[in-house]
PAKE-921595 format. One line per field, with one value per atom (N, C-alpha, C, CB): atom name; x, z, y. Coordinates in steps of 0.05 Angstrom, whole numbers. Each point is the difference from the previous one (the first is absolute). Glycine has a CB too. Example, Ala and Ser with C-alpha at 12.3 -4.5 7.8 and 13.67 -1.06 7.14 Angstrom:
2
a = c(N|CA|C|CB|N|CA|C|CB)
X = c(264|-18|18|-38|31|16|-15|24)
Z = c(156|0|0|25|-39|1|14|-43)
Y = c(-114|24|24|-23|44|24|22|-13)
***
This chain:
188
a = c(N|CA|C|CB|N|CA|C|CB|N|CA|C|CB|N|CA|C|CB|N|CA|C|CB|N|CA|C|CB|N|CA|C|CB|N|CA|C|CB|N|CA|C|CB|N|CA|C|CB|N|CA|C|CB|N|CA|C|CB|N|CA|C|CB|N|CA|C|CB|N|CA|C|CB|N|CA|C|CB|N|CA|C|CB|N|CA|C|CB|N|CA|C|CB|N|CA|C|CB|N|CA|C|CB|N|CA|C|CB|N|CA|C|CB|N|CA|C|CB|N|CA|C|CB|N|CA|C|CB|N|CA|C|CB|N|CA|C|CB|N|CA|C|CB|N|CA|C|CB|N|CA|C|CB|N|CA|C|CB|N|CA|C|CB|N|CA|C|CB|N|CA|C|CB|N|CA|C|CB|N|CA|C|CB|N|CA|C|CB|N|CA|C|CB|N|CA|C|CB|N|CA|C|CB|N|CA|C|CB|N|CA|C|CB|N|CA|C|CB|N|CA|C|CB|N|CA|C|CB|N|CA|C|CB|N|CA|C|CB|N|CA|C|CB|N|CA|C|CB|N|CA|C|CB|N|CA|C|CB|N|CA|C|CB|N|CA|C|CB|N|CA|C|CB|N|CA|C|CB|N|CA|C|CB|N|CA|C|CB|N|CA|C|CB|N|CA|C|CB|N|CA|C|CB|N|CA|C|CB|N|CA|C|CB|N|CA|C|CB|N|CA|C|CB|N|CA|C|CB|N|CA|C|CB|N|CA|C|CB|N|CA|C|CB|N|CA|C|CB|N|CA|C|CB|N|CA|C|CB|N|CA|C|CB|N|CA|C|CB|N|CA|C|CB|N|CA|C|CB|N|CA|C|CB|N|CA|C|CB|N|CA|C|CB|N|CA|C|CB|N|CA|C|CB|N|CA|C|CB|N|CA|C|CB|N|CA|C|CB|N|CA|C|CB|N|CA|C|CB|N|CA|C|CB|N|CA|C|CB|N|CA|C|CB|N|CA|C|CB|N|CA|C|CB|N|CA|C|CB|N|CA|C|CB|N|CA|C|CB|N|CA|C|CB|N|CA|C|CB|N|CA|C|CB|N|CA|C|CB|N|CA|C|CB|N|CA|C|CB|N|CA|C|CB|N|CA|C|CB|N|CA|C|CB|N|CA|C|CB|N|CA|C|CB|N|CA|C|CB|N|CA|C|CB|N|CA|C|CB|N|CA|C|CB|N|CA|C|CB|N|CA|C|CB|N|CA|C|CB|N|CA|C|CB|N|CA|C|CB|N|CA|C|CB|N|CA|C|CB|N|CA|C|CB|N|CA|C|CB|N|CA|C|CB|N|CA|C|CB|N|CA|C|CB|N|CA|C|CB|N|CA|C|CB|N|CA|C|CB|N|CA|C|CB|N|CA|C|CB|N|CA|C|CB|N|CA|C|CB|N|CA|C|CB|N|CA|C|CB|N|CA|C|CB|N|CA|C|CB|N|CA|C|CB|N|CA|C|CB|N|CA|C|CB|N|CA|C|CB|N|CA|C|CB|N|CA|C|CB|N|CA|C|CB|N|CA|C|CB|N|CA|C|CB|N|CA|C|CB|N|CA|C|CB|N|CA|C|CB|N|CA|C|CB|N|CA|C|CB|N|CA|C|CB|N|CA|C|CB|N|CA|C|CB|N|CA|C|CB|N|CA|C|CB|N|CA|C|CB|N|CA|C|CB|N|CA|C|CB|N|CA|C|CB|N|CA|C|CB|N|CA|C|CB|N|CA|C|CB|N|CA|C|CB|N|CA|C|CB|N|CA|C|CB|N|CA|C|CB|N|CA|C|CB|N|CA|C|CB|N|CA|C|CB|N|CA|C|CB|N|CA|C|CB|N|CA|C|CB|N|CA|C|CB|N|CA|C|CB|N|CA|C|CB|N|CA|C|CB|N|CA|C|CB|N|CA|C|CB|N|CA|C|CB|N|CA|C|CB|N|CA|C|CB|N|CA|C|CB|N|CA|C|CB|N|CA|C|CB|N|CA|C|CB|N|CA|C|CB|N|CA|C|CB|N|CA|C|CB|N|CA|C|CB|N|CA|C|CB|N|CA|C|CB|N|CA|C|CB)
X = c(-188|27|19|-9|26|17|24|-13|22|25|18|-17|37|22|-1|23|-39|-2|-7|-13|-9|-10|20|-41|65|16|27|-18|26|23|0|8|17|11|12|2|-10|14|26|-46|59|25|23|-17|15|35|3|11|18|8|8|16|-22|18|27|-34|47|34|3|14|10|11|28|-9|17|20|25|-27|29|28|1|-2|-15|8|16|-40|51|24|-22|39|-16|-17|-2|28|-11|2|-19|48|-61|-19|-28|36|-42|-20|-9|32|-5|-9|-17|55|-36|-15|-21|39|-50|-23|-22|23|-21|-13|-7|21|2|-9|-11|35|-27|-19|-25|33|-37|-29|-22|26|-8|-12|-8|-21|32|-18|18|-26|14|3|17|-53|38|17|7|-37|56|14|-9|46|-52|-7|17|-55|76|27|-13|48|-54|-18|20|-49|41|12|-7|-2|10|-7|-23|37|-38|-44|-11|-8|16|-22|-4|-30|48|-12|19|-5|0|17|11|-31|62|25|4|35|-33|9|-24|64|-71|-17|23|-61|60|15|-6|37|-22|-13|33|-53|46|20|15|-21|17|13|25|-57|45|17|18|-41|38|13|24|-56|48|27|15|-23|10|23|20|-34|27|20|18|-32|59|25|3|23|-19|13|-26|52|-59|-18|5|6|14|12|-6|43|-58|-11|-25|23|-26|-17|-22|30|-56|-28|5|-30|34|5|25|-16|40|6|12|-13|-7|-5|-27|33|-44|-29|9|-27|51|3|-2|19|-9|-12|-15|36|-57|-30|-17|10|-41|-16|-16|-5|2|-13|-28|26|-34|-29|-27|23|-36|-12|-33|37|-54|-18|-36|48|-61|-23|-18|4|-34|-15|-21|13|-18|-12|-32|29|-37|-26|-1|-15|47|6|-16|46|-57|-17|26|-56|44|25|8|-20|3|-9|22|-52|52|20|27|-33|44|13|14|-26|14|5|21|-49|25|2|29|-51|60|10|32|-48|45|29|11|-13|-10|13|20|-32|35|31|13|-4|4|28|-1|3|-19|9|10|-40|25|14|19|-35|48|31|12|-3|4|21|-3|2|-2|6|3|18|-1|10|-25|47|-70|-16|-20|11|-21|-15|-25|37|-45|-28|2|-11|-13|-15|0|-41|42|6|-32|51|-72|-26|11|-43|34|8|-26|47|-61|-14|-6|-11|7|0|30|-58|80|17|23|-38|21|5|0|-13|33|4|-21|55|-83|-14|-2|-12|33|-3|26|-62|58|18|-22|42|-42|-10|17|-28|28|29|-4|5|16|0|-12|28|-30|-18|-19|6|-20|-28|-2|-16|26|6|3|20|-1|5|-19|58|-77|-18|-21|13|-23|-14|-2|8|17|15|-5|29|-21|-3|-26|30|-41|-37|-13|-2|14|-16|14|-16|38|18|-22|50|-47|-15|-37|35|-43|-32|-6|-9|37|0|-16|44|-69|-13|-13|20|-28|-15|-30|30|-36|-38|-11|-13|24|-12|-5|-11|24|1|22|-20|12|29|16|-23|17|20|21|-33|56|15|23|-18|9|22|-17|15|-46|-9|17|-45|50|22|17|11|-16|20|28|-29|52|29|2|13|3|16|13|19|-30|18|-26|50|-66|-17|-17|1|-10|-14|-23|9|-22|-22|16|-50|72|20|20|-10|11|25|14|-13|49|20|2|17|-4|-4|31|-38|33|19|23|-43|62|13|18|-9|23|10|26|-52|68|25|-17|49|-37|-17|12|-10|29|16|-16|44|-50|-20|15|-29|53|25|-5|38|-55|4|-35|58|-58|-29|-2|-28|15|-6|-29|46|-46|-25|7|-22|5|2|-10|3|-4|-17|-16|23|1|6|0|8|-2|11|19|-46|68|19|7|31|-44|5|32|-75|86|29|16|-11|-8|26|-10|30|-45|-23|21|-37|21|8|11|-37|71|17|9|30|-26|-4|37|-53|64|22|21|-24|16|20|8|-26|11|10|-15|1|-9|-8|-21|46|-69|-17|-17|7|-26|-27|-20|-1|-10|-13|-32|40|-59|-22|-27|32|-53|-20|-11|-14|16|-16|-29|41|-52|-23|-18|23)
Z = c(-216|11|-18|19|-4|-19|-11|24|-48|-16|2|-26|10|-4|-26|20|-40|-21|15|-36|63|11|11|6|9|17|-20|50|-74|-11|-5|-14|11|-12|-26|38|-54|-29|-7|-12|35|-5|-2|28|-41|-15|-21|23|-29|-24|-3|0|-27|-13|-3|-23|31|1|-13|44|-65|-20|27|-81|68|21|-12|10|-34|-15|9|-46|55|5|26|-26|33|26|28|-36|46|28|-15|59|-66|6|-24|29|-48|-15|5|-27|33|26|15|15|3|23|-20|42|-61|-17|-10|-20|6|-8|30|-44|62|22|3|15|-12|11|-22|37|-63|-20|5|-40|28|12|25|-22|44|30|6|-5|-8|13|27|-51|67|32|-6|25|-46|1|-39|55|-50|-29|7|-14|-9|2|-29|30|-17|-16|-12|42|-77|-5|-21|15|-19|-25|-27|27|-53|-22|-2|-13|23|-6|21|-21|37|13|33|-59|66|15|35|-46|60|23|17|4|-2|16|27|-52|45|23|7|-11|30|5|29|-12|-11|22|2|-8|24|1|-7|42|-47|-3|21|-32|46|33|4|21|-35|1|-19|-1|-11|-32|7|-39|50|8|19|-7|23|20|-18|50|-69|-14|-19|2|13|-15|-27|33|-32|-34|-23|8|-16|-15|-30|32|-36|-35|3|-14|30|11|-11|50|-70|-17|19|-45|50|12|6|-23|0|-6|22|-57|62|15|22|-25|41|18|17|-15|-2|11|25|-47|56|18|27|-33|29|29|-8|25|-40|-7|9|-42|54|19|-29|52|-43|-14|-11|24|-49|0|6|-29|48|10|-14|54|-69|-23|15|-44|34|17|-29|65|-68|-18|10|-20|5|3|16|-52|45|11|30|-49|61|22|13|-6|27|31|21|0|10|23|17|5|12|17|-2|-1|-29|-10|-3|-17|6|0|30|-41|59|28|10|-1|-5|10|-7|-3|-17|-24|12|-52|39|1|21|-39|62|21|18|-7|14|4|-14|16|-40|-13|-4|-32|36|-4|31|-41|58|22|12|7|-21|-6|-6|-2|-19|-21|-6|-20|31|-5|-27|39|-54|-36|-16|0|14|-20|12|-22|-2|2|-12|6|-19|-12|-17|-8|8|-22|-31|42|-63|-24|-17|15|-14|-9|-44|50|-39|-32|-11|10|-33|-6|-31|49|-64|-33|-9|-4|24|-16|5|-24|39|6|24|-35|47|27|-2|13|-5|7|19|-17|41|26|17|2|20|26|26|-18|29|28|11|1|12|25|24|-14|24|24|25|-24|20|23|4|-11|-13|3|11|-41|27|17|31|-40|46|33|14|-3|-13|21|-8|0|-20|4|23|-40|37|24|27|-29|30|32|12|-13|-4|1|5|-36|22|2|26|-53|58|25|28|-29|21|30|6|-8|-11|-1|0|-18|6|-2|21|-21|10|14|23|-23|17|26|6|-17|1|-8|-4|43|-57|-6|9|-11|38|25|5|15|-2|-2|26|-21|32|22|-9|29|-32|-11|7|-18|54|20|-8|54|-73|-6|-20|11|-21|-26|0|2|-28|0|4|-24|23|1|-14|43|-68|-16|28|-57|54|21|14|7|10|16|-6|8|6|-13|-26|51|-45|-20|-20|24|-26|-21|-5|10|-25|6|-17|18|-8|-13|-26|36|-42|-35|-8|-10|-18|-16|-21|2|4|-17|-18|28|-51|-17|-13|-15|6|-16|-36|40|-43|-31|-20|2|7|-13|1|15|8|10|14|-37|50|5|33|-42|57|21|12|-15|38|11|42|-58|57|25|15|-15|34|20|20|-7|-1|15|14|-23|46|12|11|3|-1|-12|-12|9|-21|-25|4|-24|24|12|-28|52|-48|-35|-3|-21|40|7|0|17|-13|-9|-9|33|-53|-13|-7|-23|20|5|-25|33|-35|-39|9|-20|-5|-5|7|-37|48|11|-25|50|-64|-26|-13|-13|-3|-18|19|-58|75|21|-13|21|-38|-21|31|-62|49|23|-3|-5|24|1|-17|37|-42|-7|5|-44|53|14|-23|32|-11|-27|3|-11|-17|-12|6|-40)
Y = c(67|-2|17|-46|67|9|-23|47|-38|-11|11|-13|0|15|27|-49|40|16|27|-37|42|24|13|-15|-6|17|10|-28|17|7|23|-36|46|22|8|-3|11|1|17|-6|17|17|-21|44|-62|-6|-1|-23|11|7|-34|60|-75|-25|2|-9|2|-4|-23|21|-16|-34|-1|7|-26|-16|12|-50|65|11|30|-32|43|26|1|16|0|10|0|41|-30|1|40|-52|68|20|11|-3|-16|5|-12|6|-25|-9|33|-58|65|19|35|-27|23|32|-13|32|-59|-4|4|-32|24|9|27|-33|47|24|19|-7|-4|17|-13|12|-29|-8|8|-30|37|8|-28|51|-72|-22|-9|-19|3|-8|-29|24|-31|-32|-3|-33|10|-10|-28|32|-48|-30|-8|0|-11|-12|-34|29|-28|-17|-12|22|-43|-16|9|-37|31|4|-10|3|-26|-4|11|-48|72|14|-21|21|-34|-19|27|-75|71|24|-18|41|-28|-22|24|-33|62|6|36|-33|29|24|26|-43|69|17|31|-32|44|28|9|3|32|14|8|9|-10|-1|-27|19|-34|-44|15|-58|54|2|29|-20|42|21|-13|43|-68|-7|-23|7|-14|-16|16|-38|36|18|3|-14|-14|10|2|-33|50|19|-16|52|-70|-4|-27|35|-47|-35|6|-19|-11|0|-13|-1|2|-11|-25|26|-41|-29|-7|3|4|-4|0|-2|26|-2|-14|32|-47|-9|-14|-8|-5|-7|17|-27|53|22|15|5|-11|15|-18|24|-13|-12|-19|43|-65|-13|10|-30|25|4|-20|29|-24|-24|10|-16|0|4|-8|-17|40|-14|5|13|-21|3|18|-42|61|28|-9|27|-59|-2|-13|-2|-1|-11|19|-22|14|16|4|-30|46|20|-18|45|-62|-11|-24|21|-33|-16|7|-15|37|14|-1|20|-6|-7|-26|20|-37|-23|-14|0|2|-16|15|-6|33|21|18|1|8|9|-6|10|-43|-4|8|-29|23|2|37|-59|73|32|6|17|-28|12|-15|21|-43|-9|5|-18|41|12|27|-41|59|25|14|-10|-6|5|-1|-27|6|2|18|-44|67|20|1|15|-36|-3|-32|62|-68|-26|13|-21|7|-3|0|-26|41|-12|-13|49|-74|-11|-8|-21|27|-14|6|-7|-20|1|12|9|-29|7|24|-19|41|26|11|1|15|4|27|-23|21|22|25|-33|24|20|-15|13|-1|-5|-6|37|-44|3|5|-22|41|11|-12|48|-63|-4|9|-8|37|17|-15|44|-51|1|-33|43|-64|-23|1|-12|24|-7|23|-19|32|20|-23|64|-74|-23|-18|5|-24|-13|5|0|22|17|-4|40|-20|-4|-30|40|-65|-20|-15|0|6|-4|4|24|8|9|-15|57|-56|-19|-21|22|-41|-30|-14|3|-15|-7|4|-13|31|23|-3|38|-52|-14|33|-57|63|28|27|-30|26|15|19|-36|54|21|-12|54|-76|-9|-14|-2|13|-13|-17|29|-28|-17|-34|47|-46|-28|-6|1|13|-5|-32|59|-78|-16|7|-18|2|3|-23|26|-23|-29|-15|25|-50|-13|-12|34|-18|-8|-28|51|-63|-23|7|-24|57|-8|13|-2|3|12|-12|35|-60|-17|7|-35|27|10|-4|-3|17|-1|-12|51|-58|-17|19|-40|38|9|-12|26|-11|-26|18|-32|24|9|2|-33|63|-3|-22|53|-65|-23|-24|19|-24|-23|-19|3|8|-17|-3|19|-5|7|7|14|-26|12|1|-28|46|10|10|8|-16|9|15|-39|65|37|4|19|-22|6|31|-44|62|26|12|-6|23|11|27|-20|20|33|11|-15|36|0|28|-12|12|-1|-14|18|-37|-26|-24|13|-20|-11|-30|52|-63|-35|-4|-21|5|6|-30|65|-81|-20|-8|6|-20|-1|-11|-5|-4|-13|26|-50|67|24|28|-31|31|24|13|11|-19|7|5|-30|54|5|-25|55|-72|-7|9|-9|-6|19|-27|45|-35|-13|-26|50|-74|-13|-4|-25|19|7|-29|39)
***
């Protein structure tokens, strides 16, 4: 089974939370790297972004730290996670949110890679169109979430404040928890 360690990418750069946005953006582009992972002093990652996010935020003399509030969260997987899981776990929430552009690979401590989003929702797609196909290229046998041999799935507020049954899934307009409008995310 592939991992995450096979699919990451090693083009970023570590970002502290004291540098600027407009020093952030030249550490990027000297680097050539694709992404910045905005980390704490013990190395732990609060916000994952590209140089593209970071030129749309004006003021250039805003320190990392705070702005973490309109920087995409960094959401953390372990390099020996399987794709499959990966999938399972984070494709709502990527194809909920646009801002976020890749997974955080963490492990021993250390942010080792990115997984880019691409590669998640071309995962996704792929297991979308086969889901349950008994192996077959017919794919009108295909389950549908919802169907009886596919029952609806559970969703939950990452708070724990709030829960719901999907029968669906529109990932245009993906199911948010009605107290603080948080995305929903599947429970386990």
């Amino acid at each position: 089974m592939t991992t995450a360690k096979q699919k990451m990418v090693r083009d970023f750069k570590v970002l502290t939370p004291d540098l600027t946005i407009g020093a952030a953006q030249e550490r990027l582009s000297t680097a050539e790297a694709v992404y910045g992972v905005v980390t704490t002093s013990e190395g732990e990652p609060l916000a994952i972004v590209t140089a593209e996010q970071l030129r749309e935020v004006s003021e250039t003399d805003r320190c990392l730290k705070d702005a973490l509030d309109i920087l995409p969260v960094a959401l953390m997987i372990d390099q020996n996670k399987h794709l499959s899981e990966i999938v399972e776990h984070f494709s709502p929430v990527l194809l909920g949110s646009r801002e976020i552009k890749g997974l955080v690979v963490f492990h021993d401590g250390k942010v080792k890679g990115i997984v880019p989003r691409k590669i998640i929702t071309e995962q996704a797609n792929i297991r979308l169109q086969v889901r349950g196909g008994g192996g077959g290229s017919d794919v009108s046998a295909a389950l549908i979430e919802g169907d009886i041999a596919a029952p609806p799935r559970t969703y939950v507020c990452p708070h724990g404040d709030y829960e719901e049954t999907v029968t669906s899934y529109n990932r245009f307009n993906p199911p948010r928890c009605p107290y603080d409008k948080e995305m929903l995310v599947r429970k386990r």
